[in-house]
C-alpha positions as CSV (number, residue, x, y, z in Angstrom):
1,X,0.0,0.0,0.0
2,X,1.3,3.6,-0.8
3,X,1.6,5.1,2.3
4,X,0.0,8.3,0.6
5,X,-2.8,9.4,-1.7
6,X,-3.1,11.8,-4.3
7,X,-4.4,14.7,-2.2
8,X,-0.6,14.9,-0.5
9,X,0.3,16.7,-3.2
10,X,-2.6,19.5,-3.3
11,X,-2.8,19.7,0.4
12,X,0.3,21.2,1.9
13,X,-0.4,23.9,4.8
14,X,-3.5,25.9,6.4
15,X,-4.6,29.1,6.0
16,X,-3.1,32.0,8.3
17,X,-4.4,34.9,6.1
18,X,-3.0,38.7,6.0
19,X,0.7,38.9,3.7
20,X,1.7,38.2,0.7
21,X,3.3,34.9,-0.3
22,X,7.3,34.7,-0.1
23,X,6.7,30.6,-2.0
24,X,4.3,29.6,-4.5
25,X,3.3,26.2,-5.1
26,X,1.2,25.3,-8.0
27,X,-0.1,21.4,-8.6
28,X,-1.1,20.8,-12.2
29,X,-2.9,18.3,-13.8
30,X,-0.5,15.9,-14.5
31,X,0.6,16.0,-10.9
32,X,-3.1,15.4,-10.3
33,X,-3.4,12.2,-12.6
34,X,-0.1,10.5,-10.4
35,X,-2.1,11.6,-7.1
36,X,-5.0,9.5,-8.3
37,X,-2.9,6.3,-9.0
38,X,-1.9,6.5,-5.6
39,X,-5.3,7.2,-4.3
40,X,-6.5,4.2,-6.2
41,X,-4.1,2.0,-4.7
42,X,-4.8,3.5,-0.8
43,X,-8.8,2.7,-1.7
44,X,-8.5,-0.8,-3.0
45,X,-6.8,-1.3,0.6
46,X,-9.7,0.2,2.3
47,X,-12.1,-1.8,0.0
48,X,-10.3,-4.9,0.6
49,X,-11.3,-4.6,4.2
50,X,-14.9,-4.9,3.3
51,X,-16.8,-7.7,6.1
52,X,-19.3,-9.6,4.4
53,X,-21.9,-11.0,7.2
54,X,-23.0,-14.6,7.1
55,X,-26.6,-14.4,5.4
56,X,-29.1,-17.2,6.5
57,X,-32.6,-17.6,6.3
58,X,-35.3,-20.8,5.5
59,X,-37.0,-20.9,2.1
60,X,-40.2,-23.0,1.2
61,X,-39.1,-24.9,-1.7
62,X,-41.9,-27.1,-3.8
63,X,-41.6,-30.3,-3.1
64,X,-38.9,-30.9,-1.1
65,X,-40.5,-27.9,1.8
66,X,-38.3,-26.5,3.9
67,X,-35.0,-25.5,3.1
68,X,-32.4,-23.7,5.2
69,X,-29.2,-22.1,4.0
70,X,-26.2,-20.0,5.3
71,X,-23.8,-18.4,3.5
72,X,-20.8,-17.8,5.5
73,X,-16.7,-17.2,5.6
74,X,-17.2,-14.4,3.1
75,X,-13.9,-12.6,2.1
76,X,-12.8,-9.9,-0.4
77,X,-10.0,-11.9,-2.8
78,X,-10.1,-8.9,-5.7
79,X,-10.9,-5.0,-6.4
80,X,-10.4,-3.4,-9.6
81,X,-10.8,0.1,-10.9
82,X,-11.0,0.3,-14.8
83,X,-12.3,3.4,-15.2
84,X,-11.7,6.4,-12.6
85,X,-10.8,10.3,-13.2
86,X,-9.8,13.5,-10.6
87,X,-11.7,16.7,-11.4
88,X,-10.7,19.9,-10.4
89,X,-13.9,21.8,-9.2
90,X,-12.8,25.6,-9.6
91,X,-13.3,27.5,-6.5
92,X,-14.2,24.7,-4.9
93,X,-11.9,22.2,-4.1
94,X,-11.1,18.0,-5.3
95,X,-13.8,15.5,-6.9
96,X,-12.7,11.9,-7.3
97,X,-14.9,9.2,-9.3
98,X,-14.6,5.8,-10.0
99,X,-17.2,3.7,-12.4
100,X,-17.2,0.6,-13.6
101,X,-15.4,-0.8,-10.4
102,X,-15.7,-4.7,-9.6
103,X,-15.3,-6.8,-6.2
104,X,-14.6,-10.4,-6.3
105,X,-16.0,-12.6,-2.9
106,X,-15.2,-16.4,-2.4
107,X,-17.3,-17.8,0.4
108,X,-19.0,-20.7,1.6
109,X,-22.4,-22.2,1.5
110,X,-24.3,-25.1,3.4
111,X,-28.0,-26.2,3.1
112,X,-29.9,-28.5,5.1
113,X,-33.6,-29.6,4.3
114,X,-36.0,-32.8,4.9
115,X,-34.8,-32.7,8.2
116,X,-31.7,-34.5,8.3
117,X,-30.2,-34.0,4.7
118,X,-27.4,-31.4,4.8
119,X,-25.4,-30.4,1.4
120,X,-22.3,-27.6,1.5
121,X,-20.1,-25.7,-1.1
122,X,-18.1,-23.0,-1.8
123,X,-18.8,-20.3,-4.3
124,X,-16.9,-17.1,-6.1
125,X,-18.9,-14.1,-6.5
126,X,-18.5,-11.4,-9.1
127,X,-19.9,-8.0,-8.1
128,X,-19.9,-5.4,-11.3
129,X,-20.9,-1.7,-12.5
130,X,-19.6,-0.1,-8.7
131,X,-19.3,3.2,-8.9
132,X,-18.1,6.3,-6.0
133,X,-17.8,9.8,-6.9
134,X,-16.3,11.3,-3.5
135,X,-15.6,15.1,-2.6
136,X,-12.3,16.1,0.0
137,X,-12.3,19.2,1.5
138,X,-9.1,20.3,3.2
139,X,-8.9,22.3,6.5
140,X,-6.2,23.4,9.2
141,X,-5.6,21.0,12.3
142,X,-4.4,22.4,15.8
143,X,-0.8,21.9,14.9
144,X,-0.9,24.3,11.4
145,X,-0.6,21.3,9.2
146,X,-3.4,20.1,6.8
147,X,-5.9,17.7,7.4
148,X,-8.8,16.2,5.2
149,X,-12.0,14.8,5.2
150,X,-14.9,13.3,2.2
151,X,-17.4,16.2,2.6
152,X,-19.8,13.9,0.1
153,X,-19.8,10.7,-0.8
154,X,-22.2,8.8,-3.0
155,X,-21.8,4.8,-4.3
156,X,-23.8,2.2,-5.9
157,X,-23.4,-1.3,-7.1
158,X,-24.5,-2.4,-10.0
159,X,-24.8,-6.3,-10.6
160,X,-23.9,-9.7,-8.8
161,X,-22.7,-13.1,-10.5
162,X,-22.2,-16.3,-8.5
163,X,-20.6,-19.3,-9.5
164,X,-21.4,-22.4,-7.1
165,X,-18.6,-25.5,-6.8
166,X,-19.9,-28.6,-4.9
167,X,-22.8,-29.6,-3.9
168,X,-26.6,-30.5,-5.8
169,X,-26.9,-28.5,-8.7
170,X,-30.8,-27.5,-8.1
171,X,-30.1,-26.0,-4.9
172,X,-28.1,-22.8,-7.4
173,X,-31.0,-21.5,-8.1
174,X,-32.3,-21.0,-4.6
175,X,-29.5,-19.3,-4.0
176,X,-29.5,-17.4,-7.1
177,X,-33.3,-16.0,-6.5
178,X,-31.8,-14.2,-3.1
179,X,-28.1,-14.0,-2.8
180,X,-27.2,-10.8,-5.7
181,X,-29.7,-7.9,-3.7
182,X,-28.6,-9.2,0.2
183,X,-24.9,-9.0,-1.1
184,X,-25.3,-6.1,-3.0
185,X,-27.2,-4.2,0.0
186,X,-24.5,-5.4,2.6
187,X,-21.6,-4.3,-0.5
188,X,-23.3,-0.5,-1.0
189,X,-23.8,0.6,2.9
190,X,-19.7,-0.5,3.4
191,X,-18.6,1.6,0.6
192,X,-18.6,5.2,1.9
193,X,-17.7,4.7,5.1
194,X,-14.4,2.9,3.6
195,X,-13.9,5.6,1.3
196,X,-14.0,7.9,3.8
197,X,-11.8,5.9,5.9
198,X,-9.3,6.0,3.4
199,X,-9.4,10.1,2.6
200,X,-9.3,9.9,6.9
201,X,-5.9,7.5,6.8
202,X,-4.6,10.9,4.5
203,X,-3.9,13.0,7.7
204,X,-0.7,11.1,9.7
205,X,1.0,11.2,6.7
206,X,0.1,15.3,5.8
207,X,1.4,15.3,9.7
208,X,4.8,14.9,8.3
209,X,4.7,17.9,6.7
210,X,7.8,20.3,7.4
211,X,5.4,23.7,8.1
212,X,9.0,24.8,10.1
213,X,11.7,23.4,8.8
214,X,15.2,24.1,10.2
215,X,18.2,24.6,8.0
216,X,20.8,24.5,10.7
217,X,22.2,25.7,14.2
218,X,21.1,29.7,13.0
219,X,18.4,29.3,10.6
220,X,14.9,27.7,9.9
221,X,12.3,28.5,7.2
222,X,8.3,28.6,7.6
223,X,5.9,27.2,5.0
224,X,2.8,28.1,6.1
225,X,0.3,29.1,4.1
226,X,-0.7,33.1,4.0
227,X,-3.9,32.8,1.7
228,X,-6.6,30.2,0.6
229,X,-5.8,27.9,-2.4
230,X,-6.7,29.0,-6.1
231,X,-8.5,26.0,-7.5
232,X,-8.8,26.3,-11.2
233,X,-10.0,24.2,-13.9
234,X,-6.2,22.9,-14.8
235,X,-4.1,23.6,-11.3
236,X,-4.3,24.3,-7.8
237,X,-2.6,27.3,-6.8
238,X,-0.4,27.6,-3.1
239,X,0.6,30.5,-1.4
240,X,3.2,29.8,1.4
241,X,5.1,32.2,4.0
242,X,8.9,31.0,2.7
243,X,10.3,33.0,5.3
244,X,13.6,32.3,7.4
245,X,13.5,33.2,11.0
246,X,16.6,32.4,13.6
247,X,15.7,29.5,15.7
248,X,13.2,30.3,18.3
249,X,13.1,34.1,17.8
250,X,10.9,35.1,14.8
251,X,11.8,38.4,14.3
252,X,10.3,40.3,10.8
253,X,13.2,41.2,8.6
254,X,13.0,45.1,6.8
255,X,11.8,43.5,3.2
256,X,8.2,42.5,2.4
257,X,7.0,39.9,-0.2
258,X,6.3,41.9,-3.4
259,X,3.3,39.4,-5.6
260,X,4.2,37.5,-8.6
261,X,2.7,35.0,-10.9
262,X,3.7,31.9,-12.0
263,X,3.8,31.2,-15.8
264,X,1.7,29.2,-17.2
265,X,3.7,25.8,-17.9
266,X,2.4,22.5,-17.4
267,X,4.4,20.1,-18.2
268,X,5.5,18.7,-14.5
269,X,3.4,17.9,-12.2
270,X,4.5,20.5,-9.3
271,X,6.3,24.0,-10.0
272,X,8.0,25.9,-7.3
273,X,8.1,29.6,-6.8
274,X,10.9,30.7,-4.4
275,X,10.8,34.8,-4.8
276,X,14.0,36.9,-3.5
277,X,11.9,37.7,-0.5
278,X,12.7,34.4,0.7
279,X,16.5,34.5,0.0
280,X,16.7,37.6,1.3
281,X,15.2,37.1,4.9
282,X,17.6,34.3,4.8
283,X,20.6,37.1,4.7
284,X,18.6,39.3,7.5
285,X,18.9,35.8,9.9
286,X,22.2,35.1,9.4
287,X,23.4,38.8,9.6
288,X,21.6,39.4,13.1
289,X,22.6,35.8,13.8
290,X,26.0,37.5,13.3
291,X,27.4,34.2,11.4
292,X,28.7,36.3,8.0
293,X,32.4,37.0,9.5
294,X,35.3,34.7,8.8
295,X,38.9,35.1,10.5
296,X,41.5,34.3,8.1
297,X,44.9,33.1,9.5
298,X,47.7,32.0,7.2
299,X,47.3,28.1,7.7
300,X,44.2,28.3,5.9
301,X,45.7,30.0,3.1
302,X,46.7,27.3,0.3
303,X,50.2,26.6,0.4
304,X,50.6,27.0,-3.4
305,X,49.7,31.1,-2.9
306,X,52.6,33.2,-3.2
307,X,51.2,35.8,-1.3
308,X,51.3,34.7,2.4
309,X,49.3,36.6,5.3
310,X,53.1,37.9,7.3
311,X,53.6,41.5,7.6
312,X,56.8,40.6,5.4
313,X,54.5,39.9,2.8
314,X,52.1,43.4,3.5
315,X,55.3,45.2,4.0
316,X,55.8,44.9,0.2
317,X,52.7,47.1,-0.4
318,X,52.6,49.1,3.1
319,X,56.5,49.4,4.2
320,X,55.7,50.7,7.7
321,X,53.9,47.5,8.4
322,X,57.5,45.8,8.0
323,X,59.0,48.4,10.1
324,X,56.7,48.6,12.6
325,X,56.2,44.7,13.2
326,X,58.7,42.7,12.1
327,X,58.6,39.0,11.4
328,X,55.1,38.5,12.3
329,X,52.0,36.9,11.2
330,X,48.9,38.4,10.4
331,X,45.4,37.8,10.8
332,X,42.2,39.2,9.0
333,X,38.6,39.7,10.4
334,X,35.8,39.5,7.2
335,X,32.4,40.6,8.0
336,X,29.4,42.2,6.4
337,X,28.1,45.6,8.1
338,X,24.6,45.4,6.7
339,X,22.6,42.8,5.8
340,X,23.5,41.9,1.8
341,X,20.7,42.3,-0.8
342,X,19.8,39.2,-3.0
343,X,18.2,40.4,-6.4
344,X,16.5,38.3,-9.0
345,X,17.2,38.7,-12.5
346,X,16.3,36.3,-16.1
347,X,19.3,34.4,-15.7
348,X,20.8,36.0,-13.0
349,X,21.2,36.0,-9.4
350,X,23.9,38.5,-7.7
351,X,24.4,39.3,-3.9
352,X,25.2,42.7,-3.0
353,X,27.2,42.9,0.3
354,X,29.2,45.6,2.0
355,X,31.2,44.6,4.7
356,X,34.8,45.3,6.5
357,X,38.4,44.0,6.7
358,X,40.4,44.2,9.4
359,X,44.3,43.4,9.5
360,X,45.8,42.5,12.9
361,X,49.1,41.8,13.6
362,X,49.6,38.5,15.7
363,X,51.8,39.7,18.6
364,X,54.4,36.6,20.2
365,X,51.5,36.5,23.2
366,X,48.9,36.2,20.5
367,X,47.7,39.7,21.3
368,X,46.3,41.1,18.5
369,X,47.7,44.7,16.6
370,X,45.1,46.5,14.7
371,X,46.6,47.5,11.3
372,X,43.9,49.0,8.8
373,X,40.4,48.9,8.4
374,X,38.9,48.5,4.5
375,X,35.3,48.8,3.7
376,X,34.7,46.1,1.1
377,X,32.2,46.3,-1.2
378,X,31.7,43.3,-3.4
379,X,29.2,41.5,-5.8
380,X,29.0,38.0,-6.6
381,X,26.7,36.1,-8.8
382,X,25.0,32.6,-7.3
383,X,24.0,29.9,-9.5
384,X,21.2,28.0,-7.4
385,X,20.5,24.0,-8.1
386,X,18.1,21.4,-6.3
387,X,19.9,18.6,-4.6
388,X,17.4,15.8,-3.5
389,X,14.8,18.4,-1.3
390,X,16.8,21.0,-0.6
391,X,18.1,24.4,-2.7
392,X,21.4,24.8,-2.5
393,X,24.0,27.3,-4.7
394,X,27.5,28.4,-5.0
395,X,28.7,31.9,-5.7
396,X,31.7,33.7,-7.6
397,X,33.2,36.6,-7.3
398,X,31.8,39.6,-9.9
399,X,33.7,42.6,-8.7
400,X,35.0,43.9,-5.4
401,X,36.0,47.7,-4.4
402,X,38.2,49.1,-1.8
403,X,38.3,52.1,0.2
404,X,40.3,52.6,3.8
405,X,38.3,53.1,6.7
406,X,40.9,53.0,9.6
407,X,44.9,53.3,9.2
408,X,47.1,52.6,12.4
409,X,49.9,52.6,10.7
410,X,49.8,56.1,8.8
411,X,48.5,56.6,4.8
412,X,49.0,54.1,2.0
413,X,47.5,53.7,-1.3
414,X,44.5,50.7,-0.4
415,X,44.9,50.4,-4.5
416,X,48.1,48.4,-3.8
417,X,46.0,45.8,-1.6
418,X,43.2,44.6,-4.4
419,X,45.0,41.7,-5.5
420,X,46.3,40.4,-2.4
421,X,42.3,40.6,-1.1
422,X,41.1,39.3,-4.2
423,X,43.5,36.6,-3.8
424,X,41.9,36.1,0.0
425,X,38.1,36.2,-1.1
426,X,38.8,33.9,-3.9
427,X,41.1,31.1,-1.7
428,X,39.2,31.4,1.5
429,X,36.3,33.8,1.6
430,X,34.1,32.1,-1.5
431,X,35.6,28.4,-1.0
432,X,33.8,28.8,2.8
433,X,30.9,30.4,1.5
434,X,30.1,27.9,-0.9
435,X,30.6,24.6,1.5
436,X,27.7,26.6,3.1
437,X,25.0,26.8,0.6
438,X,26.1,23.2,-0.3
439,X,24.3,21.8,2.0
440,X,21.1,23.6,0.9
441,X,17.7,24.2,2.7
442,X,15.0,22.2,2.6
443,X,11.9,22.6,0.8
444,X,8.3,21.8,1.0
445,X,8.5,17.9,1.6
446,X,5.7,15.6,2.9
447,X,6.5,11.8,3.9
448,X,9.1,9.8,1.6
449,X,8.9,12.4,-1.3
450,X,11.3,12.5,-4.1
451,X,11.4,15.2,-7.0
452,X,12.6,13.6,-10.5
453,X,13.3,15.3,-13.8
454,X,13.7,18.7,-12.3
455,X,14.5,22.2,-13.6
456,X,15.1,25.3,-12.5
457,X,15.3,28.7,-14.1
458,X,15.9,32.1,-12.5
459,X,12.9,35.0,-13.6
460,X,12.4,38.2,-12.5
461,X,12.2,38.6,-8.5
462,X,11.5,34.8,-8.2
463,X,13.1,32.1,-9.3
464,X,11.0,28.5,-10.7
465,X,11.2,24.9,-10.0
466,X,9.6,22.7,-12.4
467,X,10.0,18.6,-11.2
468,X,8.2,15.5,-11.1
469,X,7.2,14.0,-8.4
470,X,7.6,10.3,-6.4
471,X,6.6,9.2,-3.1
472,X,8.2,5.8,-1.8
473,X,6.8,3.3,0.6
């Protein structure tokens, strides 16, 4: 049994109304036709549970009298579903029919009449023309994930064939005359309530839904949702917070969610929106989380670079640091000053940060020399990929300017410094930055879900996720 149905992929969070959406998640048709294969499979389950009750009774039967049978040991061997479709009811919500549908029985019968004369059998039963047209409705449980419920459900079954084995063959049609409208009664009150039980059996596994998902020791992102579904005639629309928040202090960053619209495409079954709202609420954590500074020290510089961090070596381009502190090592202090801005372009991704660097000399009792201060303004572009449910990226360096903020050791020309701190952002800096969005953050995931043939394409203010979707046992 697939331990989820169809509607796991329409019904990802509740409703918490009042901003505009930093994640869009739109379901299309295709994605719909998948969902109902599974669905199919989780309701022949449920059907398969179907309890037959022993049937007996006495019938007058000319001229033998008397006669009274049992059918008993009733049990559901097969269900099929030949014909079954998922509408999308615009406005409304999910309608699920199935026609054509068949149950197969085996069972036992026994007979006993003239008093002491007792005959017994088994028989296979063939019950045809089923059909359930059920409608789901999805609401908001007490822990902000989704849960589900049939709001209607209507079933009928059309007709019963019974093959006997054992047994005298007059006593088939006795059975005949009786046994296809008790069956087919007992069959038609079950089906619903099974039905329903399956839709029901949806909500532990919407339960695993990550509505707060954390990214790491600094960092987790909300997915709830900020508005109603859209329910269309081809796709069901999401709108979803997709906002980053330091763990357990959910603070609002200085950016709002602007709106956008995804396109039109159909060809997966599930396309993600991820607008520069969210990226940039993930920059507003981690700079008040005060994570974006590195110290660089020589032994992390590669030992291939000519240029080593010693005041030797930053004596060539500032003398006075040579004359001042002789023979020592030196250590740098990286860090943003404000919070970097994350734009959105066709194509194109680039961070924006300003930050500081600050050049220490490393005393022989590892006190710490203040040399210079730079303001560093730099821009890097960020290529962005999906690896198994989570986003990650890596960056490179676009451009990078220098200016002096602080001198302790009187005026030099900062000009002389860009390729030695070029040299540092592109050895260290970047290298560090990128082991960091390796390892991604997750995305909207429910159960054992797995996206397939994905793509992803950056647009303006957002960028798109088309995939495929599977969900494992």
């Amino acid at each position: 049994m697939y331990p989820c149905c169809w509607l796991v992929l329409v019904a990802l969070i509740p409703v918490t109304l009042g901003t505009n959406p930093g994640v869009k998640v739109k379901l299309t048709q295709k994605g719909l036709e998948y969902g109902r294969e599974l669905g199919l499979a989780s309701i022949q389950q449920e059907l398969k549970k179907i309890k037959i009750p022993d049937i007996s009774g006495t019938e007058h039967v000319s001229p033998i009298g008397k006669v009274q049978y049992s059918l008993s040991n009733m049990q559901i061997v097969n269900v099929g579903f030949p014909q079954s479709a998922v509408d999308l009811v615009p406005g409304t919500g999910v309608r699920l029919s199935i026609s054509n549908a068949f149950i197969s029985l085996h069972g036992d019968w026994r007979v006993k009449y003239l008093r002491i004369i007792k005959d017994s059998g088994s028989f296979d039963l063939n019950v045809n023309g089923l059909t359930i047209t059920t409608s789901i409705a999805i609401r908001s449980d007490e822990t902000g994930r989704p849960a589900v419920s049939s709001v209607s459900c209507a079933a009928s079954v059309g007709s019963a064939s019974i093959k006997f084995h054992g047994g005298a063959s007059w006593l088939y049609n006795l059975f005949r005359s009786f046994i296809d409208k008790a069956l087919r009664d007992s069959l038609a009150k079950q089906l619903c309530p099974l039905v329903n039980n399956a839709v029901s059996n949806l909500n532990p596994h919407l339960k695993t839904l990550n509505v707060l998902a954390q990214v790491d020791k600094y960092a987790e992102i909300e997915y709830s949702m900020v508005s109603s579904p859209t329910v269309s005639s081809s796709s069901i629309e999401l709108n979803l917070k997709g906002e980053f928040y330091n763990i357990g202090k959910h603070q609002e960053p200085p950016v709002s969610p602007t709106l956008f619209s995804l396109p039109s495409q159909n060809n997966n079954m599930l396309y993600m929106g991820l607008s520069a709202f969210t990226a940039n609420s993930a920059a507003f954590v981690y700079d008040k989380a005060e994570v974006l500074k590195l110290y660089i020290t020589d032994d992390i510089i590669p030992q291939s670079s000519p240029i080593r961090l010693s005041t030797k070596t930053f004596g060539i381009f500032i003398p006075q640091i040579a004359k001042l502190y002789p023979g020592l090592m030196i250590k740098l202090l990286v860090k943003t000053v404000k919070t970097p801005i994350i734009s959105f372009e066709p194509n194109n991704i680039t961070i924006q940060a300003t930050g500081t660097v600050t050049a220490y000399a490393i005393q022989p009792n590892t006190t710490l020399s203040p040399l210079f201060v730079l303001n560093l303004d730099t821009s890097v572009s960020t290529q962005m990929f999906v690896s198994e449910m989570r986003l990650a990226g890596a960056v490179s360096l676009n451009k990078m300017d220098l200016t002096l903020g602080t001198s302790y050791v009187g005026a030099f020309q900062v000009k002389s410094l860009d390729k030695v701190l070029q040299m540092v952002l592109e050895l260290v800096v970047i290298p560090k930055v990128n082991a960091q969005l390796a390892k991604g953050y997750p995305l909207p995931a429910i159960g054992k879900m797995k996206l397939v043939n994905t793509q992803l394409q950056v647009l303006k203010d957002y960028m798109l996720i088309g995939t495929d979707v599977q969900f494992t046992a």
